[in-house]
C-alpha positions as CSV (number, residue, x, y, z in Angstrom):
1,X,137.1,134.4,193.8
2,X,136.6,136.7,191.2
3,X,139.8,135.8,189.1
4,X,138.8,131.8,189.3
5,X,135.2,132.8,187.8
6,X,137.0,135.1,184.8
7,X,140.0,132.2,184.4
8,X,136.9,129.6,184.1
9,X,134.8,132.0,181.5
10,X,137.8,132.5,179.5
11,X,137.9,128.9,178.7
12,X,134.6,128.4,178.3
13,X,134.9,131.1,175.5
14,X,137.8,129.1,173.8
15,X,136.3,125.6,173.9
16,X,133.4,127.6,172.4
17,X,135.4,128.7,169.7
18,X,137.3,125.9,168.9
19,X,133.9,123.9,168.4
20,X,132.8,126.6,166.1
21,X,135.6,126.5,164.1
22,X,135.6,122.0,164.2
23,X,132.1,123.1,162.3
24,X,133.0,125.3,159.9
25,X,135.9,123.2,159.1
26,X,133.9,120.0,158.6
27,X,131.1,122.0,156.4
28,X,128.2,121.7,158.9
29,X,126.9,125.4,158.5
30,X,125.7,124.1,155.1
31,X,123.8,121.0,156.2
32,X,121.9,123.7,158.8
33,X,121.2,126.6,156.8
34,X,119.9,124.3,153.6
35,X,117.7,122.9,156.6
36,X,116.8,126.7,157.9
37,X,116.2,127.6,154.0
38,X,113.5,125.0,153.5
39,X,112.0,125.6,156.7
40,X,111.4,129.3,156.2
41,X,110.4,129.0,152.5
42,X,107.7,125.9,153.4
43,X,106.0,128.5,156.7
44,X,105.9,131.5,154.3
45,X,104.4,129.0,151.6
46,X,106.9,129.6,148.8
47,X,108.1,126.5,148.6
């Protein structure tokens, strides 16, 4: 039992990090952080 919960984990990791990396390859880490940028700066009022 303990191997089919480890085998199912481990590919839950990969298709994890194969999404990841379909994001950083299509830019979308830009489009968030510009987002998380304006946020902050509004709630601390420096923007």
């Amino acid at each position: 039992m303990k191997d089919k919960n480890k085998k199912y984990s481990i590919i839950a990791i990969l298709i994890a990090l194969i999404f990841i990396l379909i994001g950083i390859n299509k830019k979308e880490f830009e489009a968030y952080y510009s987002k998380a940028k304006m946020i902050c700066t509004q709630c601390i009022g420096i923007g």
